[in-house]
C-alpha positions in Angstrom: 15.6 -92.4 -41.6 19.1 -94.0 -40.3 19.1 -97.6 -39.2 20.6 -98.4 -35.8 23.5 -100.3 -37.6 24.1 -96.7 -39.4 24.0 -94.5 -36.1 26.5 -97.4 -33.9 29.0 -97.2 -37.3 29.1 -93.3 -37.3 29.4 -92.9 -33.1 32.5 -96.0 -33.8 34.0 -93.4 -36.8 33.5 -90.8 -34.5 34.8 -92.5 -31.3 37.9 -93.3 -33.7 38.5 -89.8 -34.7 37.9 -88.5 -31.4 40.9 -91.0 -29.8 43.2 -89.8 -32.8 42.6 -86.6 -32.4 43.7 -87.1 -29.0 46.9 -88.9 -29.9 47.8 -85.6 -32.3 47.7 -83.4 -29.3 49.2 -85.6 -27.1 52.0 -86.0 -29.4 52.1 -82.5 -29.9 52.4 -81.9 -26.2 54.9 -84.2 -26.1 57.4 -82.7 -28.7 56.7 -79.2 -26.8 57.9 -80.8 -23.9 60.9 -82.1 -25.5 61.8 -79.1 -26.8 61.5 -77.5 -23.6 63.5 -79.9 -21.9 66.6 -79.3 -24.6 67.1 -76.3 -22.8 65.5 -77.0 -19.0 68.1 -78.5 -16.4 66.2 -81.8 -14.8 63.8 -81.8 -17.7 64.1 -84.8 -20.4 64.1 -84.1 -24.0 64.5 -88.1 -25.4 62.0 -89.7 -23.7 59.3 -86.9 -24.8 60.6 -87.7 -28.2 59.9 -91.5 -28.0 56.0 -90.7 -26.8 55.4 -88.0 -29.0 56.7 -90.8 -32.1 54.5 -93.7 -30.1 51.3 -91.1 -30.2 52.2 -90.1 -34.0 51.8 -93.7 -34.8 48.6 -94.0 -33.5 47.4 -90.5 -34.8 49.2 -89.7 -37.7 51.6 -91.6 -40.2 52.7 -88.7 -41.9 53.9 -87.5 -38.6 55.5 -90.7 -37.2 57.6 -91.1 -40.6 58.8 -87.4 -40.2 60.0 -88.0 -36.9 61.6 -91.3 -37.5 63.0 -89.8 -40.8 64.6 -86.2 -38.9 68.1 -85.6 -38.9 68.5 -85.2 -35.5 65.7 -87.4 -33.3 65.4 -89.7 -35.7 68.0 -92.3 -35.6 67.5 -92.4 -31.6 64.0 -93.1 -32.3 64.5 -95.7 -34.6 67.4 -97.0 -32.3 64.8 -97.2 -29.6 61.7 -98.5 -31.4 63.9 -101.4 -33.3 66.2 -102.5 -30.2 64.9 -100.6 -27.2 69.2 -98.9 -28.0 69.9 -95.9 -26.6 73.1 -94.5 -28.9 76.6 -93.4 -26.7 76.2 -89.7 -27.4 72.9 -89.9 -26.0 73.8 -92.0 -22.8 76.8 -89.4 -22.4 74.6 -86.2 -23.2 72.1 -87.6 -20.5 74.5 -88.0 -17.7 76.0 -84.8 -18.0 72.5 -83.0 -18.0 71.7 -85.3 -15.1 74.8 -84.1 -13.2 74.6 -80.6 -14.4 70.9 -80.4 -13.7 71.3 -81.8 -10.2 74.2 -79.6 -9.5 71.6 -76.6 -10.1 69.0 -78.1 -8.0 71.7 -78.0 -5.3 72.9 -75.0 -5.8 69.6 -72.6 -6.5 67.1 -74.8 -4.5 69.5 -75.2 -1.2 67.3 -78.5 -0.1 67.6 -79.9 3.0 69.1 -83.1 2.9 66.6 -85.3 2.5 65.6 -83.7 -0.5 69.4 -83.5 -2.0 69.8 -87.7 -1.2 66.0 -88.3 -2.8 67.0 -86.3 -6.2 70.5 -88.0 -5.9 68.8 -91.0 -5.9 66.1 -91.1 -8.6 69.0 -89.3 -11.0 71.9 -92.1 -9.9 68.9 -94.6 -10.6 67.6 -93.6 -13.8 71.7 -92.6 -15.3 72.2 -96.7 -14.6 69.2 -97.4 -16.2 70.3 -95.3 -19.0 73.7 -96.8 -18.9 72.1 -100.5 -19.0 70.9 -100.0 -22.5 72.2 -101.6 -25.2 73.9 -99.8 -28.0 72.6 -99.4 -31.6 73.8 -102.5 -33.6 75.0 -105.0 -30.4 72.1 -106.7 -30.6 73.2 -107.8 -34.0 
């Protein structure tokens, strides 16, 4: 027979595993999406990167040092976690996808103009904020 001090510690052990398990498929999701957005005008590939390491952490160390440790995402990710720095090459590789992603919207989706000045917007908004980071190592 299992005391109720027994049953609460097993439901917390399984609450726990439960909310991990949910963190690995949310990060998951979120490198899918990145990768999908490497090669998908409009769609962001860093930021899903940055989640999917957030949601490793919680879920899975192994994980989280693999991604911090890859040759390719992982000195943005370690830029971003340590100084909130977003490197040149990534501030220039997002404002040309930006521009070449809006100028596809334009030219496939014809909006009216509304629609053109809204997406304008949002992308001229969130290339500044982009811009407006620091670089790796000025904080120093």
């Amino acid at each position: 027979m299992r005391t109720l001090a027994e049953s609460s510690a097993d439901e917390v052990v399984r609450g726990g595993r439960m909310v991990r398990t949910g963190w690995l498929l949310l990060g998951f999701i979120c490198i899918g999406l990145g990768f999908v957005g490497a090669v998908v005008p409009l769609m962001p590939t860093t930021i899903f990167m940055i989640l999917a390491a957030a949601c490793f952490a919680r879920s899975s160390p192994r994980l989280e040092a693999w991604m911090l440790k890859h040759p390719r995402f992982g000195p943005g990710l370690r830029a971003w976690r340590n100084e909130g720095a977003v490197p040149r090459q990534a501030k220039f590789a997002a404002c040309i996808g930006m521009a070449i992603g809006y100028l596809a919207f334009w030219w496939m989706a014809h909006p009216g103009a509304i629609a053109a000045i809204a997406v304008a917007i949002v992308l001229f908004a969130s290339g500044g904020w982009i811009l407006s980071r620091p670089l790796p190592g000025d904080s120093q």
